[in-house]
C-alpha positions as semicolon CSV with decimal commas, in nm:
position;residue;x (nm);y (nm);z (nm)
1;X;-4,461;0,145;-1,121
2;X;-4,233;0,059;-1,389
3;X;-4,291;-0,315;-1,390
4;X;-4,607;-0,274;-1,407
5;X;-4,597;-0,038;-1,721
6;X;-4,348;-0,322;-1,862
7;X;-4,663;-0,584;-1,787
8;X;-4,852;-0,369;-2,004
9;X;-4,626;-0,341;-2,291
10;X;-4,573;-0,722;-2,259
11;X;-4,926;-0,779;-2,253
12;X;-5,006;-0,573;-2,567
13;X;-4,708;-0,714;-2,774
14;X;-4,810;-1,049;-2,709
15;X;-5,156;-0,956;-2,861
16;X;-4,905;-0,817;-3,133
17;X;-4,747;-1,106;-3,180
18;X;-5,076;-1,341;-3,177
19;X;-5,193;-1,103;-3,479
20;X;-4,873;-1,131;-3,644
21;X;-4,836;-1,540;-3,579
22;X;-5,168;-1,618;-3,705
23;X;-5,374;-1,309;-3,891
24;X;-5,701;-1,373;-3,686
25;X;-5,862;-1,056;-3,638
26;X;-6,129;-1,195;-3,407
27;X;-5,886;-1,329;-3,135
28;X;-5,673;-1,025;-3,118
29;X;-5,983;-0,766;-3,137
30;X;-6,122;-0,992;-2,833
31;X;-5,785;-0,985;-2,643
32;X;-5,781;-0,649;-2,710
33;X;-6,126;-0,563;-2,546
34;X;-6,111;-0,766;-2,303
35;X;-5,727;-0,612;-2,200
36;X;-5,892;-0,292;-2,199
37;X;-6,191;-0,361;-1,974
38;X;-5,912;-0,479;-1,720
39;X;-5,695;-0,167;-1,761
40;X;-6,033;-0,023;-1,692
41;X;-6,155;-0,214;-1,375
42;X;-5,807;-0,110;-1,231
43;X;-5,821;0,220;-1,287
44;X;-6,190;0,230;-1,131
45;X;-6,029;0,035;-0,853
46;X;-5,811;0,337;-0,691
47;X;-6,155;0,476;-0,592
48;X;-6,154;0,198;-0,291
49;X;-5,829;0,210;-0,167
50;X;-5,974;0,315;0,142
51;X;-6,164;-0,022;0,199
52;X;-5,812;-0,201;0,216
53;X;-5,957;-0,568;0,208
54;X;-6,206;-0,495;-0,092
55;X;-5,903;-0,337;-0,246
56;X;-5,654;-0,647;-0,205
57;X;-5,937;-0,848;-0,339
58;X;-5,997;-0,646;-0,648
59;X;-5,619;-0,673;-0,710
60;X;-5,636;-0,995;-0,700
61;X;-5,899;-1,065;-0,953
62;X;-5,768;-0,832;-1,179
63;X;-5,436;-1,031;-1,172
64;X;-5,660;-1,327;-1,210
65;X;-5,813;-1,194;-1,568
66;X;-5,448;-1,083;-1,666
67;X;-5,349;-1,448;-1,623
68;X;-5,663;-1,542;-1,784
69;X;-5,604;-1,326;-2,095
70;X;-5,276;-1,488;-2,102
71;X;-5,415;-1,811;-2,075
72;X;-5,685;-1,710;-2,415
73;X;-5,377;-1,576;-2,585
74;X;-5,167;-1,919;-2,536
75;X;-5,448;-2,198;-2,556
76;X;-5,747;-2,019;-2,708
77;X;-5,991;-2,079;-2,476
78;X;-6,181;-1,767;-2,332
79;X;-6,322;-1,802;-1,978
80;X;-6,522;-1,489;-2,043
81;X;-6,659;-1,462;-1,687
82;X;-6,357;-1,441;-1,530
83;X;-6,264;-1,096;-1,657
84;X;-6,611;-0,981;-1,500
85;X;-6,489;-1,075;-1,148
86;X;-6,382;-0,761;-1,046
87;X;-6,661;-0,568;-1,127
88;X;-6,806;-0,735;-0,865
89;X;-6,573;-0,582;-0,626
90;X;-6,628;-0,248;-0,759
91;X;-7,012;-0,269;-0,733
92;X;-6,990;-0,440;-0,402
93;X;-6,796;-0,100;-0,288
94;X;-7,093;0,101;-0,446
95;X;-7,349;-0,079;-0,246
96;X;-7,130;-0,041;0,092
97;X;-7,134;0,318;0,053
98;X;-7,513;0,346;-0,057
99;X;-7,603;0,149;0,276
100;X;-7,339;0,251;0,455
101;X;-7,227;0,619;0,370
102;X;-6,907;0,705;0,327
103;X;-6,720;0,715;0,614
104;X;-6,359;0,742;0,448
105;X;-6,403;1,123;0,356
C-alpha cells in the first residue's frame, strides 16, 4: 500500500515539475484531470473485486493510462482514449449484474 501511495506522490510531482519546467497551464490542468479520473476509475474498481478476471483487467488498464499519463507528461502527446479504457470494465460489470444479478452477495 505504501508504494502505491509513493506512485501517487511521484505522479503528482511530476505534474509539479512539468508546471514548474515550462509554465503551461493547459498541460498540467489536463494531466491533472485526467490523473484524477484514473484515481477515480480505481477507486470505482474495488466494487468488482468479486469478478476476479474483470478485476485483473481493470488493473491493468488503469496501469495502462498511468503509463499513458506518463507518456503525455514526457512527449506531449495525449492518447485521450486510452484513459477511457477502464470505464469500460466498470460498465461491462454493471451490465453483468443487470443481466445477470448479483450473485456475489
Amino acid at each position: 500500500m505504501g508504494r502505491l501511495f509513493l506512485l501517487v506522490l511521484l505522479t503528482l510531482g511530476a505534474i509539479a515539475l512539468e508546471w514548474w519546467r515550462r509554465r503551461d497551464w493547459r498541460k498540467s490542468l489536463i494531466a491533472l484531470g485526467s490523473f484524477l479520473l484514473l484515481i477515480s476509475f480505481a477507486i470505482m474498481g474495488m466494487t468488482m473485486r468479486a469478478v476476479l478476471p474483470l478485476y485483473l483487467t481493470h488493473l491493468v488498464l488503469i496501469a495502462i493510462g498511468w503509463f499513458a499519463l506518463l507518456y503525455y507528461l514526457w512527449r506531449g502527446r495525449y492518447l485521450w482514449w486510452v484513459y477511457w479504457l477502464p470505464a469500460l470494465t466498470l460498465l461491462l460489470f454493471v451490465a453483468l449484474n443487470f443481466l445477470e444479478g448479483s450473485r456475489y452477495e
